[in-house]
C-alpha positions as CSV (number, residue, x, y, z in Angstrom):
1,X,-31.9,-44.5,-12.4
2,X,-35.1,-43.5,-11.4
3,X,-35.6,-39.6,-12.2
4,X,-38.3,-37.0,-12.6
5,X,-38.4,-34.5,-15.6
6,X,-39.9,-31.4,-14.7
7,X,-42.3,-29.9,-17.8
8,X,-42.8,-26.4,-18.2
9,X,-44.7,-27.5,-21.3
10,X,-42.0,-26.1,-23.8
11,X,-39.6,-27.1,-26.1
12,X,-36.6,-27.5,-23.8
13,X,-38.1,-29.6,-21.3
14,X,-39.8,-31.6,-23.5
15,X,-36.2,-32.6,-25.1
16,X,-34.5,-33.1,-22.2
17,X,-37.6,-35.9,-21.1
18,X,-37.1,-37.7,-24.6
19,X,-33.4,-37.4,-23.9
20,X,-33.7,-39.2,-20.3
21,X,-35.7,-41.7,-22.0
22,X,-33.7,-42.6,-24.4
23,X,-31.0,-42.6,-22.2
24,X,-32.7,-45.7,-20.3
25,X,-33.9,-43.6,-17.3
26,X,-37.0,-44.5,-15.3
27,X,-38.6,-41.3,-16.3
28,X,-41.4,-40.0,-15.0
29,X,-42.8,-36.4,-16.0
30,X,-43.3,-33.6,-13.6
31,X,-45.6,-30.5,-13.8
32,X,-45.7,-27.5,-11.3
33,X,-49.1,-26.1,-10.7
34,X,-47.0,-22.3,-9.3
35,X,-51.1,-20.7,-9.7
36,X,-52.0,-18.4,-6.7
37,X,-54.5,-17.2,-6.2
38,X,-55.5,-13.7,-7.2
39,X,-52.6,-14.1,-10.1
40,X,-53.4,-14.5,-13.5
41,X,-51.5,-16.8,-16.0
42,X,-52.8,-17.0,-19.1
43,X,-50.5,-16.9,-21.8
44,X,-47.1,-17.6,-19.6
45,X,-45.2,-20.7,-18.7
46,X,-44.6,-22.9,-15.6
47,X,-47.6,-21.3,-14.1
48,X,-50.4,-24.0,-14.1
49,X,-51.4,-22.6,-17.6
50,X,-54.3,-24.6,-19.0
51,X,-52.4,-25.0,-22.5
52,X,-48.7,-25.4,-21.2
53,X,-50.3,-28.4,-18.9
54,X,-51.7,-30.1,-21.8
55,X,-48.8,-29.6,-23.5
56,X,-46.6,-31.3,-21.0
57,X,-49.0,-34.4,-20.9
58,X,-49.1,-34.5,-24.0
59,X,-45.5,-35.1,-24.4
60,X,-45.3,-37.6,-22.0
61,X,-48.0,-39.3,-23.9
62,X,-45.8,-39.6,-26.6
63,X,-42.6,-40.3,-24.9
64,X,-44.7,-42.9,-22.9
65,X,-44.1,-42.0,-19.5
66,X,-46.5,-41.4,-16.5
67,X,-47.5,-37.6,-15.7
68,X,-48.2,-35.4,-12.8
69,X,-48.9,-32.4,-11.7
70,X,-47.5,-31.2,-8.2
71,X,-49.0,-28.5,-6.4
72,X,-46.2,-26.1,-5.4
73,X,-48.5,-22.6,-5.7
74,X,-47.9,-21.9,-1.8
75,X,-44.6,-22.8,-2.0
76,X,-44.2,-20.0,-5.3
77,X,-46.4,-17.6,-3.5
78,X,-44.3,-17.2,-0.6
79,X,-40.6,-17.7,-1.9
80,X,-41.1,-15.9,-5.2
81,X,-44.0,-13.5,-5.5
82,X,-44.3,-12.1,-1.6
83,X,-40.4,-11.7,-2.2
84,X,-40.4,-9.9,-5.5
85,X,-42.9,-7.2,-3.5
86,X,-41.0,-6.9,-0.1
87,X,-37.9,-6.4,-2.4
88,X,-39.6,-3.4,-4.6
89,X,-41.2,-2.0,-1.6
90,X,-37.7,-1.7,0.5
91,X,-35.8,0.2,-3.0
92,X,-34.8,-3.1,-4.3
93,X,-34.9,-4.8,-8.0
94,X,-34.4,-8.5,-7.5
95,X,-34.3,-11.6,-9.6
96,X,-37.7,-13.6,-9.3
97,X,-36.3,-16.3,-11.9
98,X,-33.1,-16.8,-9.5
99,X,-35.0,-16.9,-6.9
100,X,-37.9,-19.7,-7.9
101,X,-34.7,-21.7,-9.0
102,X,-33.1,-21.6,-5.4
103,X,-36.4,-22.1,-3.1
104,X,-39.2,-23.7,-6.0
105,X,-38.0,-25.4,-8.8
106,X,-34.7,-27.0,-7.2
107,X,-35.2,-27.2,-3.3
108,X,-38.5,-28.1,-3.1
109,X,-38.9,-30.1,-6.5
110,X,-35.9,-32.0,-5.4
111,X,-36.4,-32.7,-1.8
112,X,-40.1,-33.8,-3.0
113,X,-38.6,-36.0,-5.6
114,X,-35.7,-37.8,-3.0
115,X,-38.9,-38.2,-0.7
116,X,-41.0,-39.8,-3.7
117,X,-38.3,-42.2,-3.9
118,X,-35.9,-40.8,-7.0
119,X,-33.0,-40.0,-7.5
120,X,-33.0,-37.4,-9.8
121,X,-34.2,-33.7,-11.5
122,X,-33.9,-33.5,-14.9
123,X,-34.3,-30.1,-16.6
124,X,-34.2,-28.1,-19.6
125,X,-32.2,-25.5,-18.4
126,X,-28.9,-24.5,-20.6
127,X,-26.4,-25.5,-18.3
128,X,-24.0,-28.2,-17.7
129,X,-22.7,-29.9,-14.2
130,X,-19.5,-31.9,-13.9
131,X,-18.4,-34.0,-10.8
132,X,-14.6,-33.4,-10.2
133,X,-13.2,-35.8,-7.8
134,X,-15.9,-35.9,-4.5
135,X,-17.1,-32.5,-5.8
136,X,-20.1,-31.1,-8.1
137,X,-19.5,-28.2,-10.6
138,X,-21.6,-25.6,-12.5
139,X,-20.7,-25.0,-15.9
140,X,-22.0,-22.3,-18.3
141,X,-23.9,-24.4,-21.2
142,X,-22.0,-24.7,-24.7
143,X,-24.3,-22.1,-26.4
144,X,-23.5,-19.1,-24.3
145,X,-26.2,-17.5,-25.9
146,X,-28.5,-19.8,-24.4
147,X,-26.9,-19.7,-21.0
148,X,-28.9,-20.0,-17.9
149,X,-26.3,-20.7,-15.7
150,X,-26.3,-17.4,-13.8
151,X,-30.2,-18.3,-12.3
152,X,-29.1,-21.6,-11.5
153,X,-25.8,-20.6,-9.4
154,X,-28.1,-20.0,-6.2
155,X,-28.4,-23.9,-6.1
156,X,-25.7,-24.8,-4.1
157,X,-23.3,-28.6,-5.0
158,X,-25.6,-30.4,-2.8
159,X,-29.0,-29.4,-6.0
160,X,-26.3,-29.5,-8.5
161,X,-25.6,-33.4,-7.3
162,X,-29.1,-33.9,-8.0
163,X,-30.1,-32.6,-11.5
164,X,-29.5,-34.1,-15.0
165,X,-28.9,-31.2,-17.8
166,X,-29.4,-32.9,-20.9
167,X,-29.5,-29.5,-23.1
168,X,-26.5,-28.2,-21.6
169,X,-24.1,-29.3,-24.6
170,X,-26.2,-28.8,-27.5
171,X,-25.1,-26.0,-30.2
172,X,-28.0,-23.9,-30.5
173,X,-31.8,-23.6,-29.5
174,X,-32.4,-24.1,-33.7
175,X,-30.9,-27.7,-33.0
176,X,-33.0,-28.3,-30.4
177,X,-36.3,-27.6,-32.1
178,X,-35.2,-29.9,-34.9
179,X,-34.6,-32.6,-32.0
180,X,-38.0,-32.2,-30.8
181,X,-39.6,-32.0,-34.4
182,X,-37.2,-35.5,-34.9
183,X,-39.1,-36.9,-31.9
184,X,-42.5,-36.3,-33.0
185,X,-42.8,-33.8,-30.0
186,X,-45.7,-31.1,-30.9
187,X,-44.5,-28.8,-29.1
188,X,-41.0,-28.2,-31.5
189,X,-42.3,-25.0,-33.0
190,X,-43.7,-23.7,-29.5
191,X,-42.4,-19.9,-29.1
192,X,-40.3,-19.2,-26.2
193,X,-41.7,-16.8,-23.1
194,X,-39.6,-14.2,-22.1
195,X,-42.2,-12.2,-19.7
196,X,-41.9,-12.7,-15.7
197,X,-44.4,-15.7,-15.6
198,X,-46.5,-14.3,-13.3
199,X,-46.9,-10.5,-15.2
200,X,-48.1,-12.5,-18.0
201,X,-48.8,-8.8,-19.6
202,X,-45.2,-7.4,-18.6
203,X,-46.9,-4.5,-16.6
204,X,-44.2,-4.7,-13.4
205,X,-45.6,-1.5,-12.3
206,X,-49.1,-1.7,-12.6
207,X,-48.4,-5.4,-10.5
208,X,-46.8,-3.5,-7.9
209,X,-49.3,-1.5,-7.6
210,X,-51.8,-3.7,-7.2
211,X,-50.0,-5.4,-4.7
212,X,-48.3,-2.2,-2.9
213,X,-51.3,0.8,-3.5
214,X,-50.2,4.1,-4.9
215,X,-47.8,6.4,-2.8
216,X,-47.1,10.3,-4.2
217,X,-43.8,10.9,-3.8
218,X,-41.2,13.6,-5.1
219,X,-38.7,13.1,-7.9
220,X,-35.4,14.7,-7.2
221,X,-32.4,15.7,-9.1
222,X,-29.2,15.4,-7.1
223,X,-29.2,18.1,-5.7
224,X,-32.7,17.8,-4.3
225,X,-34.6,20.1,-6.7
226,X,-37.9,18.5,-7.3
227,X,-38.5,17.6,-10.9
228,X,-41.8,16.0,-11.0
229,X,-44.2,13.6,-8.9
230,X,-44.5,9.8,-9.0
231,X,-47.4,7.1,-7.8
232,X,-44.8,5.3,-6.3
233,X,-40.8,4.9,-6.0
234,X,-41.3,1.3,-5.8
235,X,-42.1,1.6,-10.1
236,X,-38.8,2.6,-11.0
237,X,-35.6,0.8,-11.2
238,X,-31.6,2.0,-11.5
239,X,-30.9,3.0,-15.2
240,X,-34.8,3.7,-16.3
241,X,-34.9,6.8,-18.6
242,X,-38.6,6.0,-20.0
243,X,-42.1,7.3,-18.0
244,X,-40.0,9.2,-15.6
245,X,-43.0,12.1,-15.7
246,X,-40.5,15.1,-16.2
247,X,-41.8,17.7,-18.2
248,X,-38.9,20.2,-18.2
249,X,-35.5,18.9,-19.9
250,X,-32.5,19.1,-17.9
251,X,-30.5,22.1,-17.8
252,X,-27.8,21.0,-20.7
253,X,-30.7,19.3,-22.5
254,X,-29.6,15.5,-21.9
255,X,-31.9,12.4,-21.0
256,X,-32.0,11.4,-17.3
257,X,-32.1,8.4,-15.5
258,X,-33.4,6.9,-12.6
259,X,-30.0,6.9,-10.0
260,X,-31.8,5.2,-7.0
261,X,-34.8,5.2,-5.4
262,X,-35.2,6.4,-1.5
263,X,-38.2,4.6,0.5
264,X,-38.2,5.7,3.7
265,X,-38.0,9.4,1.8
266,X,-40.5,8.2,-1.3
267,X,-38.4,9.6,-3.6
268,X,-36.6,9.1,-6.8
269,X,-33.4,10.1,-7.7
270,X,-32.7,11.0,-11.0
271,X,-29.3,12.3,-12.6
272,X,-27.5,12.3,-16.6
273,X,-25.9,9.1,-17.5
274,X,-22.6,9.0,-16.7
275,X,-23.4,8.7,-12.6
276,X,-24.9,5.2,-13.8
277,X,-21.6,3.8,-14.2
278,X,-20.0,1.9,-11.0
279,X,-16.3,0.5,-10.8
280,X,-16.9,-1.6,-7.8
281,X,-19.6,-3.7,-6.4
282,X,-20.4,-4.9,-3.1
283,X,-22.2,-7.9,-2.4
284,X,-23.8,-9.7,0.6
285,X,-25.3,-13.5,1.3
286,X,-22.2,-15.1,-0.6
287,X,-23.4,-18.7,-1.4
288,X,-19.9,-20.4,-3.1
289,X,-20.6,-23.1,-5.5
290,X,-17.6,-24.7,-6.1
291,X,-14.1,-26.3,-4.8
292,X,-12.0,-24.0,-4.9
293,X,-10.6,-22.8,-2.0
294,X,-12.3,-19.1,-1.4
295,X,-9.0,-18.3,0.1
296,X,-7.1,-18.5,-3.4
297,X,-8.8,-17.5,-6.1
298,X,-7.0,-15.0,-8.1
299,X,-7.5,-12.4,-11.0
300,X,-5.6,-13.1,-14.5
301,X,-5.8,-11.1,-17.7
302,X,-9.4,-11.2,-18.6
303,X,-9.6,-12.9,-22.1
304,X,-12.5,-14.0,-24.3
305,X,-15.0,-16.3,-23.0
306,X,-15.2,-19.6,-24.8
307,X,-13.2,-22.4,-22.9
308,X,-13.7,-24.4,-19.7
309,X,-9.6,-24.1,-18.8
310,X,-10.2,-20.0,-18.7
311,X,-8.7,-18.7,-15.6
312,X,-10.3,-15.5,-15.9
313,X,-12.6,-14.0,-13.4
314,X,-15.4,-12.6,-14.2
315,X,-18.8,-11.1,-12.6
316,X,-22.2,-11.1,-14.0
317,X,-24.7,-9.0,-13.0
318,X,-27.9,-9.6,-15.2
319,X,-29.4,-12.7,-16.5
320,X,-28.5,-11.4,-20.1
321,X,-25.8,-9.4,-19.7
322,X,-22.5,-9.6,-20.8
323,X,-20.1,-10.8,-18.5
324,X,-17.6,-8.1,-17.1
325,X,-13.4,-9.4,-16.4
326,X,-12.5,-8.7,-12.2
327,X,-9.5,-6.3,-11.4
328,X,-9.6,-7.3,-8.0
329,X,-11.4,-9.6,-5.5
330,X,-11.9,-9.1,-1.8
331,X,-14.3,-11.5,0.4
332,X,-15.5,-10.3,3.9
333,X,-17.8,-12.4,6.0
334,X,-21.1,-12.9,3.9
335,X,-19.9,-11.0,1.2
336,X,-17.4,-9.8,-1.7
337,X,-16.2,-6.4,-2.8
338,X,-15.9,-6.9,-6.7
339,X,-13.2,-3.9,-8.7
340,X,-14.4,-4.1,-11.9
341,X,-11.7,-3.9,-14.7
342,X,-14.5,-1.5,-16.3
343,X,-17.1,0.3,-15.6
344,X,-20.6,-1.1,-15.8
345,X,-23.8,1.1,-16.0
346,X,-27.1,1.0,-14.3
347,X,-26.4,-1.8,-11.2
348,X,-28.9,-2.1,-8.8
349,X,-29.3,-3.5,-5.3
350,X,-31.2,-6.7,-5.1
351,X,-29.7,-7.9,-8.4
352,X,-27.7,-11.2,-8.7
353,X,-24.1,-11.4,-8.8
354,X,-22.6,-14.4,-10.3
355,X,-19.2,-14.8,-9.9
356,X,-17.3,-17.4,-13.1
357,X,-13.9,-18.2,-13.4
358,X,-14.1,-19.1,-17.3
359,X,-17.0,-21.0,-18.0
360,X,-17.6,-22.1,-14.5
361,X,-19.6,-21.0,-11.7
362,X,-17.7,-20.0,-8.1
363,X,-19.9,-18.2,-6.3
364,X,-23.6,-16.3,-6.1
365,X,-24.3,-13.2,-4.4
366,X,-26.9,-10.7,-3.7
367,X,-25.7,-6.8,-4.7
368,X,-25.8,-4.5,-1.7
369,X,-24.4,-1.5,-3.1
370,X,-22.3,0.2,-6.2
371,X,-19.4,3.1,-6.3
372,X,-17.7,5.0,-8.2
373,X,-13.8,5.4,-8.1
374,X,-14.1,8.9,-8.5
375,X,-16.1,9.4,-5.3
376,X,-16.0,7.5,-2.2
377,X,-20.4,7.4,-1.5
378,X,-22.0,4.7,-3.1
379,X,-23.6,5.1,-6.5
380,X,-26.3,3.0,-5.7
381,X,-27.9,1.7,-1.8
């Protein structure tokens, strides 16, 4: 089989291209140049950094497999980064990793890839993908920890047909350093990056505003007392207590938090924490991953995560966050209203639902809107 191993020039990758090698692939080792231009990189991953190139050649130099780089920065700019803004600017918080995998990474690496001639992705991603019957399924990986399955469930079966996880069984990130340090691969003891790879220096706000100019605006209580001023609404998110610019406390002396932001009013909402926490969650551009029919899936006792035979349902809403068991299930065209068997806090529009049933991927949707049982407007819209 003739596949491509894309590089980020980390640890991961690196072992899953020694891993297609050694599995008797013709490998061949992939990096993405994602640069634009007026972003800077330095010091963050996948983004045509000097050092994580070099890297990546420098493992295929040892695994003894050609190298490229492919130029996908337009491709980046336009899917990813214009996104991320527009999403901000219209009261959003989206996903940029979820959505580079859906439009960068998968589509466009692997339609480049069948048009080069092969057949396959492989990746470094914690995840694993079964073929049941005629069908293709996404699994969470066997270190949950580790999980990346809920950025990946935006590919769709026909990308999850197409990509090789070679990670996704492995026990623990430790193990896989020790692989890589096993395979003479220099890049064993390279630290992980966490940041948004194109906020190298994590400042979110100071990017937007950049990218979005500063914008006065009033912050609110809910009653529609003004509390302070901010530069922009577009810098806060659902559930942010810290640099809200309040200077008086609230009235029983409790921290607040941002609620929701208003654009077309450029105002922040803020309220006390309790009226963070939703019940119910409304989603919209439902992708469904797998072969189930949508018709019949069902909710069961929600029980511990930890085997593939789970019939459990569960939603997650962050790429970290702990999955939360379904009460109840409705779909509607282009979307699903999700009862939550408990309450979750701080849910934003824009963010990434991913639906499971046990370990396995159903369904990826976009979150529209939150509520509260105890009151029929929406928490969050």
């Amino acid at each position: 089989m003739k596949v491509i191993a894309a590089l980020s020039g980390g640890v991961d990758s690196a072992v899953a291209a020694a891993r297609a090698v050694e599995a008797g692939y013709d490998v061949t080792g992939v990096h993405m140049a994602l640069k634009t231009e007026g972003v800077s990189c330095a010091g963050s991953r996948g983004c045509a950094n000097p050092q994580d190139r070099a890297d990546a050649a420098r493992t295929c130099e040892l695994l003894g497999i050609p190298f490229e780089v492919w130029d996908l920065a337009d491709e980046f700019e336009e899917n990813v980064i214009s996104d991320f803004v527009e999403q901000y600017r219209i009261g959003r918080t989206p996903n940029p990793c979820v959505r580079c995998n859906e439009f960068v990474k998968f589509r466009e690496l692997t339609v480049r890839a069948h048009h080069r001639g092969f057949d396959a992705v492989v990746t470094g991603h914690y995840a694993r993908a079964e073929k049941h019957g005629d069908h293709y399924e996404l699994l969470r990986a066997r270190d949950v920890s580790k999980d990346q399955s809920y950025v990946l469930a935006v590919m769709g079966e026909e990308e999850i047909s197409r990509v090789i996880f070679p990670l996704g069984d492995m026990p623990s990130k430790a193990a896989v350093r020790a692989e890589a340090d096993q395979c003479g691969l220099e890049v064993s003891n390279k630290p992980d990056s966490f940041d948004i790879c194109f906020i190298p220096d994590g400042d979110t706000q100071g990017f937007l505003r950049r990218r979005l100019g500063e914008s006065a605006g009033e912050i609110v209580d809910t009653d529609g007392n003004v509390l302070g001023e901010h530069r922009g609404y577009f810098e806060y998110t659902v559930g942010q207590r810290k640099g809200l610019g309040i200077d008086r406390p609230a009235v029983d002396g409790r921290p607040r938090y941002v609620l929701r932001t208003r654009p077309d009013a450029n105002q922040v909402v803020v309220g006390p924490s309790e009226l963070l926490s939703v019940d119910v969650v409304i989603t919209t551009d439902l992708t469904w991953d797998a072969s189930d029919d949508e018709g019949d899936v069902r909710t069961t006792v929600a029980q511990p995560l930890g085997t593939d035979d789970d019939e459990c349902l569960y939603a997650q809403m962050r790429a970290h966050g702990r999955p939360t068991p379904i009460k109840q299930l409705e779909r509607f065209e282009g979307g699903l209203r999700v009862a939550l068997a408990e309450s979750v806090r701080g849910i934003a529009p824009g963010q990434t639902l991913v639906l499971y049933r046990g370990n396995r991927v159903l369904a990826q949707s976009i979150i529209e809107g939150t509520q509260r049982l105890d009151r029929a407007a929406p928490a969050a819209s």
